[in-house]
N, C-alpha and C positions, 0 to 999 in steps of 0.2 A: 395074574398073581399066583406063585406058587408058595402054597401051604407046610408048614413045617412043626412041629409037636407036638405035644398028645396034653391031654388031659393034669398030668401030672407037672410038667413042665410048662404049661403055655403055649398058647399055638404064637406062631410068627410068620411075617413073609422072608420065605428062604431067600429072597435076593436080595432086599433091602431090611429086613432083621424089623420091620413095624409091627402091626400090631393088623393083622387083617379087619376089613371094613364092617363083615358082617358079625366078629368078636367084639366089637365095640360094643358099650353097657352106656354109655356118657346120654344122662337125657338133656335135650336143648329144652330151657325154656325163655319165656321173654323179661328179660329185668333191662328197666329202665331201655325199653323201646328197642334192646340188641337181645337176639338170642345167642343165649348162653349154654354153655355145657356145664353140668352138674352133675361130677363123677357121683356114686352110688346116693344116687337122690331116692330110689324107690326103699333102699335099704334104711337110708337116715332115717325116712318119711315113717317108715316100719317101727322102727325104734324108738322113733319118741312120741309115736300114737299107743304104742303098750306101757309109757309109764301115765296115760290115764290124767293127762293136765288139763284143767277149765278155765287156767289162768293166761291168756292170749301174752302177755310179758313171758312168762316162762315157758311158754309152746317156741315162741321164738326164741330165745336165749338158748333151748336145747337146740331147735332144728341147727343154729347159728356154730353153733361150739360144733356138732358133729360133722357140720358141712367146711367145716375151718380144717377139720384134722385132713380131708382128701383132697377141700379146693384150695387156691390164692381166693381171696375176697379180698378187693382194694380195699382200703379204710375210707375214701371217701364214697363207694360205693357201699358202705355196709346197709345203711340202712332200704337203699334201690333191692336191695340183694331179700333181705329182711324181709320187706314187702311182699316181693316176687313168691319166694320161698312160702310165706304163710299162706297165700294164695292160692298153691300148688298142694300144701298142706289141707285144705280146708275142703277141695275140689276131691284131693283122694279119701279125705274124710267121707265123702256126700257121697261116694260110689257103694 
């Protein structure tokens, strides 16, 4: 694979214009027994452990709402999704 733009632009592969493999950010995790990619999951996870919630309903309604604006989340997956998520929330929490 040959590499193509700097920092300010975006890197790419100059022959097929993707997204090179080691610029990937997408964490997999497992929802509902498939793993998943979850575009800026460590930044979401960031964001709504600084607003400081003890209420497990609103810990997920926020992770849910920020992880909505960069993923698709099926609707009949939300709650598999919900789950997964608070899980992953709760584990970066304990670190």
């Amino acid at each position: 694979m040959t590499m193509a733009g700097d920092e300010k632009d975006g890197y790419y592969c100059s022959i097929c214009g993707g997204i090179p493999p080691d610029k990937i950010k997408t964490r997999r995790i497992l929802i509902d027994g498939k793993e998943t990619g979850i575009d800026h999951l460590e930044f979401i996870l960031d964001e709504v452990k600084k607003l400081h919630l003890t209420d497990e309903e609103e810990i997920v309604a926020e992770i849910m709402k920020r992880v909505r604006v960069f993923n698709y989340v099926p609707t009949k997956k939300a709650d598999r999704y919900a789950e997964a998520l608070l899980r992953e929330y709760r584990q970066q929490e304990s670190q």
